[in-house]
N, C-alpha and C positions, 0 to 999 in steps of 0.2 A: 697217550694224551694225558696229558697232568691234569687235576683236579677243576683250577681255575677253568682253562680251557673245556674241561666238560660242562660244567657248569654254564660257560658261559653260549653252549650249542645249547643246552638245556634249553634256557631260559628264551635264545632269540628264536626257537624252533618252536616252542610250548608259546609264544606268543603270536608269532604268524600264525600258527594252527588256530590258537584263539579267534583272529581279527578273520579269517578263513571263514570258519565253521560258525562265529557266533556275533562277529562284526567289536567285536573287542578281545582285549587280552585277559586272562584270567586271574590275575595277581603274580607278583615276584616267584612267590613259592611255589602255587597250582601251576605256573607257567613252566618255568624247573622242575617239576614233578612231571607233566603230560610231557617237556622235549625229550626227559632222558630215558622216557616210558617208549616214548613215539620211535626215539634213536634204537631202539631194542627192536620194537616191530620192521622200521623202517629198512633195517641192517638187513634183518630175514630175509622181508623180498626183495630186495635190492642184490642180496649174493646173488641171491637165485633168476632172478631177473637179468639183470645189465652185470652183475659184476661188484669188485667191490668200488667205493668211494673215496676219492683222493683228494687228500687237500681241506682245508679248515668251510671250503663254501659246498665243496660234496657233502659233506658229513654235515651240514646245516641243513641242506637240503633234503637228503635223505630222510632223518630225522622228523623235519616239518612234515614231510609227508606222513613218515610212519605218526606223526601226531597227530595231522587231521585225519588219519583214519581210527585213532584211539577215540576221538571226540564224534565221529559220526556215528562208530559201535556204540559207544555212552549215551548217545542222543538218541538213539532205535531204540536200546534200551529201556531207558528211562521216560521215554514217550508212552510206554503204558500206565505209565501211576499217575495219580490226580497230586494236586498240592489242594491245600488245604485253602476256602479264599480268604482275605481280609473282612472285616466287619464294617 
C-alpha cells in the first residue's frame, strides 16, 4: 500500500473511530495517528479472527475497528484522573 493510500485508511478510520467512541472526529493528525495505530491493532485480531482483509474498504474497516478499540482502552484509562476545573 503506498503512503498516500495509508494515510488516507489512517485518517477515514481515526475519524469514524472519533465520531464512534466520542461523537466527533479528532483532528486531521490525532485522526491519522489513532487510524494507523487502530490499522496495527485492528490487523492483530482480524488475522486471528476472520482472516486477513482485502481491498481498500476491508482494510478501512478493520482499522476503524482496531481504532475504536484504541480509544475506548484510552477512555478506561484516562477515566481515573481528575482535570483541573475552570474559574
Amino acid at each position: 500500500m503506498n503512503i498516500i493510500a495509508f494515510l488516507l485508511v489512517g485518517l477515514i478510520a481515526g475519524w469514524l473511530a472519533g465520531k464512534v467512541v466520542d461523537g466527533h472526529g479528532l483532528g486531521v493528525v490525532p485522526d491519522i495517528v489513532v487510524g494507523i495505530i487502530g490499522a496495527f491493532i485492528g490487523g492483530f485480531f482480524s488475522d486471528r479472527i476472520i482472516g486477513e482483509a482485502y481491498g481498500f474498504w476491508g482494510t478501512v474497516l478493520v482499522s476503524t475497528l482496531g481504532a475504536i478499540i484504541l480509544l475506548v482502552i484510552a477512555r478506561l484509562i484516562g477515566s481515573g484522573t481528575t482535570r483541573p476545573h475552570a474559574p
